[in-house]
C-alpha positions as CSV (number, residue, x, y, z in Angstrom):
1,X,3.5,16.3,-30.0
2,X,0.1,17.9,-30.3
3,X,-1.9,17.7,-26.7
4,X,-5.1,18.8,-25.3
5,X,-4.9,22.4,-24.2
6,X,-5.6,22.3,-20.4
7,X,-6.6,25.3,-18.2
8,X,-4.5,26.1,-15.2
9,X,-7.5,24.8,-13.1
10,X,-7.4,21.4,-14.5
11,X,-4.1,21.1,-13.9
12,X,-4.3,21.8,-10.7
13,X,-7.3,19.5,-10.1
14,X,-5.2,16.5,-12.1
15,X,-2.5,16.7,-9.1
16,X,-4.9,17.1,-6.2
17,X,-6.5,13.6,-7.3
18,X,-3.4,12.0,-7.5
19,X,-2.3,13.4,-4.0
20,X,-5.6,12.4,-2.7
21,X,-5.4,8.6,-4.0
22,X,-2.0,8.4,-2.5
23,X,-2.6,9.6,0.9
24,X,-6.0,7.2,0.3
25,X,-4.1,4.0,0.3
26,X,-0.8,5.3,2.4
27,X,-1.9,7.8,5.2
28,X,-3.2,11.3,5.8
29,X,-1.8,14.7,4.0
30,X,-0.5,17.7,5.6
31,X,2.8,17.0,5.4
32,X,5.8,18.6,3.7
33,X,7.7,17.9,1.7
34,X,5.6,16.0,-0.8
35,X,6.9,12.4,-1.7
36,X,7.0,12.9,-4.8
37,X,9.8,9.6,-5.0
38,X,6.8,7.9,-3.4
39,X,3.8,8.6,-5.2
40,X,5.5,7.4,-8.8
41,X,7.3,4.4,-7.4
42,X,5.2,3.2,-4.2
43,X,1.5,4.6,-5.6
44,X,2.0,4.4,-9.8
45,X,4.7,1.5,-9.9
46,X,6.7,3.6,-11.6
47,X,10.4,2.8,-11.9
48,X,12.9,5.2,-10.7
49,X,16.4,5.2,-12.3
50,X,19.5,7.5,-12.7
51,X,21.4,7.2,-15.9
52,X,23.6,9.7,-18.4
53,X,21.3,11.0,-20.4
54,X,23.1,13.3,-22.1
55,X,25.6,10.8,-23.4
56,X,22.7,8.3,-23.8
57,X,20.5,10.2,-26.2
58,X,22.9,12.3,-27.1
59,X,20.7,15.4,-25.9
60,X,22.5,18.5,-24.3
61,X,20.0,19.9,-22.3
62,X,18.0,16.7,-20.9
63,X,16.7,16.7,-17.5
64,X,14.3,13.3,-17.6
65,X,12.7,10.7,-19.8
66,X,9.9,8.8,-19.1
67,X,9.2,5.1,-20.9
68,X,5.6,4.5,-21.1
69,X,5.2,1.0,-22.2
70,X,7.7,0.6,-19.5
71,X,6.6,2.5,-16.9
72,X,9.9,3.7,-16.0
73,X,11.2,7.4,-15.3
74,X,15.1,8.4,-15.9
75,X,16.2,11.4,-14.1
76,X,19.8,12.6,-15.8
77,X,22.4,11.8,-13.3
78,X,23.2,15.4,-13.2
79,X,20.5,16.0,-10.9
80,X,21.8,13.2,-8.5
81,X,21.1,15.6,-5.0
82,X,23.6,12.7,-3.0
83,X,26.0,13.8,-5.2
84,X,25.1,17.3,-5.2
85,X,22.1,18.3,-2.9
86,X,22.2,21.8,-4.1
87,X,20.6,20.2,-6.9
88,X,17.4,18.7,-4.4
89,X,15.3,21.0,-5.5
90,X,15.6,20.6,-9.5
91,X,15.7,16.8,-8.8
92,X,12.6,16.7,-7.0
93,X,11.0,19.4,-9.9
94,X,12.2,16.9,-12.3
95,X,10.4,14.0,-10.9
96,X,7.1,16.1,-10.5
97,X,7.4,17.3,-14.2
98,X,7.8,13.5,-15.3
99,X,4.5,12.7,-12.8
100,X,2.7,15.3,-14.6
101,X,3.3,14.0,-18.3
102,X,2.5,10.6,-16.7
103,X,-1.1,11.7,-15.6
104,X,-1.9,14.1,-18.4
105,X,-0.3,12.8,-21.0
106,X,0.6,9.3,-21.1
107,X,-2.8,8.2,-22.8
108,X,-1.2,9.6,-26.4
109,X,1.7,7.4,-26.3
110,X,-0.1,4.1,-24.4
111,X,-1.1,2.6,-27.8
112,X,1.3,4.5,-30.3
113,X,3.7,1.9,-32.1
114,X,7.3,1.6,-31.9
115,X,7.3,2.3,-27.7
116,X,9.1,-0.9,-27.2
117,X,8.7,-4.2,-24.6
118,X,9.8,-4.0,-21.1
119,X,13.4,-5.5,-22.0
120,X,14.1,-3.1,-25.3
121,X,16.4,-0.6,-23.1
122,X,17.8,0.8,-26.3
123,X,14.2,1.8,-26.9
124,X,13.8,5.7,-27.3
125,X,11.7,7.2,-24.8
126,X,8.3,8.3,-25.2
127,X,8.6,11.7,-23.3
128,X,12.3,13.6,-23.3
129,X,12.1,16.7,-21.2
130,X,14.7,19.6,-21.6
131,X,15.4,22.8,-20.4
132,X,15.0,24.2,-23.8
133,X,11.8,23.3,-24.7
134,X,9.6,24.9,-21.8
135,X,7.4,26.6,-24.7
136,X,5.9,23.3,-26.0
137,X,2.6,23.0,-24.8
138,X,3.6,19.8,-23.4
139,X,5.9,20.5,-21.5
140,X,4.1,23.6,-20.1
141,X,1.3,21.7,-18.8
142,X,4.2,19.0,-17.1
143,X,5.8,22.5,-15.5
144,X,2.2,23.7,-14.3
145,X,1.2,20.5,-12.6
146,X,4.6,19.7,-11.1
147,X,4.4,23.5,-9.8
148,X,0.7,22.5,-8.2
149,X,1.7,19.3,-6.9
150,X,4.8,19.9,-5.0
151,X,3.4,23.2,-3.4
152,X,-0.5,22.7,-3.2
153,X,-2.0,26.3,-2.8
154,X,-3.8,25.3,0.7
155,X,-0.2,24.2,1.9
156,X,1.7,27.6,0.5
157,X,-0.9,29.5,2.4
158,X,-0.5,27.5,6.0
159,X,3.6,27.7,5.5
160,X,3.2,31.9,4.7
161,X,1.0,32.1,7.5
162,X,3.2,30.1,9.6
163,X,5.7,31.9,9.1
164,X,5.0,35.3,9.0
165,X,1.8,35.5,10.6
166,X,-0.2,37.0,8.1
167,X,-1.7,36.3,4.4
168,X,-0.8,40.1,3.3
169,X,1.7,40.1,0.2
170,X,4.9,40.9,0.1
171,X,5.9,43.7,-2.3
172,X,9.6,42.8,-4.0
173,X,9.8,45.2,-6.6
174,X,12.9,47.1,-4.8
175,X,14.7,43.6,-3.2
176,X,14.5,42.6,-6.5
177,X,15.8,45.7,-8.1
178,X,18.6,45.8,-5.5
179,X,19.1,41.6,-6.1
180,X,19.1,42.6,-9.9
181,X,22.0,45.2,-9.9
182,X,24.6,42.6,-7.9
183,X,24.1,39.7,-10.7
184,X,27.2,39.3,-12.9
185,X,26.6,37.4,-15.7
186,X,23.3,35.2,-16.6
187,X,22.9,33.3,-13.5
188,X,18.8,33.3,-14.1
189,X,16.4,35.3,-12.2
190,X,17.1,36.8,-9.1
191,X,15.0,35.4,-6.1
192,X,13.6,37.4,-3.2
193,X,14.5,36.2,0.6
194,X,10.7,35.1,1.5
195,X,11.0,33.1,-1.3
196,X,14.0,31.0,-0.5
197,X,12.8,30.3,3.5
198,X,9.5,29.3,2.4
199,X,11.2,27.1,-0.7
200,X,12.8,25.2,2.3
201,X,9.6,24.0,4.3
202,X,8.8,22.4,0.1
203,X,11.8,21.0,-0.8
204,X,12.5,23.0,-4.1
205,X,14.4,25.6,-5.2
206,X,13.6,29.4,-4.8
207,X,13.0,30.1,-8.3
208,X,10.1,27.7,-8.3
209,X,8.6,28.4,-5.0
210,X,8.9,32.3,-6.3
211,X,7.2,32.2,-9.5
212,X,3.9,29.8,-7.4
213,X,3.9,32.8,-5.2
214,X,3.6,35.7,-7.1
215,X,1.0,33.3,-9.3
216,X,-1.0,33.1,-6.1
217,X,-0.3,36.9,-5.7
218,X,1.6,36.4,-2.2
219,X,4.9,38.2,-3.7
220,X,3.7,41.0,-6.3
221,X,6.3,42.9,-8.5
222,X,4.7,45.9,-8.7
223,X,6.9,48.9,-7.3
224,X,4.0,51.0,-6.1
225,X,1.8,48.0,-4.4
226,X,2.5,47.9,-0.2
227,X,4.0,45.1,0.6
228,X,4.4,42.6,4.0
229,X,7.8,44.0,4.5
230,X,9.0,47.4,4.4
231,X,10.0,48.8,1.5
């Protein structure tokens, strides 16, 4: 599906006006973690459901599907976290990801045909998102804005600061190294320890919370940059 391409920046700006209308109508912000469950079912009217995905569309790799003549959002029952709340933090990534196709893209499917009535539930979705497809530009923007909505940069600054008392960056070039060496097998990218505790105050997983901090340059990579820890 061919969409708009959309800077970082307006991304960003898309989620902050959706955070602002909710906490408009249902109280004031500053507080972790962000309802995401909230602002699609209690602030979009969004419906909310669990299902099998997998066996339903007969797609491997599907994490959500979102109905757009429907208005109703499927998270693959995979992802249940009160079955397993390891999986809280993909689950709640998930439903942000699904938010962000509803407010940036869900004008190009409003009026295309063959979307289906609110009582075709054999209907195919509008939107199927899967782990294999995070190189659509699509799906990109979805990722980007779910990134900026569940950790708003003002909030990641405050928890940092909060917690270590400073705004200087943490240099993870050599935890990372060491992290690197004790993987067996392709268990994904390794993830530093300021990463994980701050990932907690947010709700989501230490992979996410590590890639919006080195984008806001608050863990850098680099070997030879100092760091808020020692080295």
């Amino acid at each position: 599906m061919n969409v708009k391409y959309l800077r970082k920046e307006e991304s960003e700006a898309a989620s902050r006006r959706l955070l602002l209308a909710y906490h408009e109508r249902f109280g004031p912000d500053g507080y972790l973690p962000i309802p995401v469950e909230e602002i699609l079912e209690s602030h979009l009217g969004l419906t909310l459901e669990f299902d099998d995905l997998r066996r339903r569309l007969g797609v491997a790799d599907v994490l959500g599907a979102t109905w757009v003549k429907e208005r109703r959002v499927v998270i693959d029952q995979s992802l249940d976290p009160t079955v397993d709340s390891r999986k809280e933090g993909r689950y709640r990534f998930t439903i942000a990801h699904e938010l962000g196709h509803w407010e940036l893209h869900r004008h190009v499917f409003e009026d295309a045909p063959g979307q289906g009535s609110l009582f075709e539930h054999d209907t195919p979705p509008s939107i199927v998102c899967r782990t294999g497809s995070r190189k659509d530009p699509m799906e990109w923007q979805a990722d980007v804005f779910a990134s900026y909505l569940l950790m708003p940069g003002k909030m990641v600054n405050e928890a940092w600061e909060s917690i270590y008392g400073t705004q200087e960056p943490y240099g993870a070039a050599d935890e990372l190294a060491d992290l690197a060496r004790k993987v067996v097998g392709d268990v994904g990218q390794p993830v530093v320890g300021v990463a994980r505790e701050v990932a907690r105050e947010f709700r989501v997983s230490g992979t996410a919370m590590q890639i919006r901090l080195v984008d806001m340059g608050l863990i850098r990579m680099e070997k030879t940059l100092p760091g808020l820890f020692p080295e």
